[in-house]
N, C-alpha and C positions, 0 to 999 in steps of 0.2 A: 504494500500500500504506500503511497505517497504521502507526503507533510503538505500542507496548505496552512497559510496564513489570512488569518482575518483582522484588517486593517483597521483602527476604530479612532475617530475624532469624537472624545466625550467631556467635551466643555463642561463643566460645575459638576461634575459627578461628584459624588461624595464616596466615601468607604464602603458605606454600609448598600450602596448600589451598585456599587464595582463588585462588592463580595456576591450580590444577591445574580450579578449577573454572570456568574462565574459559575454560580451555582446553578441556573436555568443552564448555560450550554453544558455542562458534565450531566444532568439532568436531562436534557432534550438530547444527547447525545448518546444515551443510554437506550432511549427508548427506540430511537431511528435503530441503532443494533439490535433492537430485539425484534424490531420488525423488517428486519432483515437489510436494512441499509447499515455495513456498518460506519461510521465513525466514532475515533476518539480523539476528546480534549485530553491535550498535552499537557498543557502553560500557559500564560500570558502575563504581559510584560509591560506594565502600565510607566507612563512616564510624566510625573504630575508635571511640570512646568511646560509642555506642551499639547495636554491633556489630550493625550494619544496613546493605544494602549494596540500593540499586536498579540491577538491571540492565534495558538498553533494547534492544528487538528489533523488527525491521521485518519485517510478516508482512502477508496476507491478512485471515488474523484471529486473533483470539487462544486459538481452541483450538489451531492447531497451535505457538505459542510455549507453551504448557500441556505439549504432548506433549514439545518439545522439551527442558523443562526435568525434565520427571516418565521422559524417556531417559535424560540424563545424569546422574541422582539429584542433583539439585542443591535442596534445599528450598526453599521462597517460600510465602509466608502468601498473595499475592493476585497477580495478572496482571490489570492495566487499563488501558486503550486511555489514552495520553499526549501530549504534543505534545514536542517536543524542539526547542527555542528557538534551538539551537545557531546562533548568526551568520555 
């Protein structure tokens, strides 16, 4: 399976929305798996002074990390296929 990346500009988020929205894609991301799409949440990588936050997902392809993020209303400007360097 391939890594995708979900791009996110989230102006005033606060903590306890970041956390809750971390929580819908590991959540939304479960269920797409069981119903036989799989993906899985990785990470993400929030960056307060530019209120930008990349999140990383391991899918087939990257429409269904598209569905899983447009499920748990979570916004993202772009989803595109990434490598994750992680050692």
């Amino acid at each position: 399976m391939a890594v995708y990346m979900a791009d996110r500009d989230l102006p005033g988020i606060t903590l306890e929305q970041l956390a809750a929205a971390q929580k819908a894609a590991i959540e939304t991301s479960e269920r797409f798996t069981s119903e036989g799409k799989p993906v899985r949440y990785i990470r993400s990588t929030f960056v307060p002074g530019d209120s930008s936050c990349r999140c990383l997902f391991e899918s087939g392809n990257a429409d269904w990390v598209r569905e899983v993020n447009e499920a748990a209303n979570i916004p993202f400007t772009r989803i595109v296929e990434a490598m994750d360097l992680t050692p």
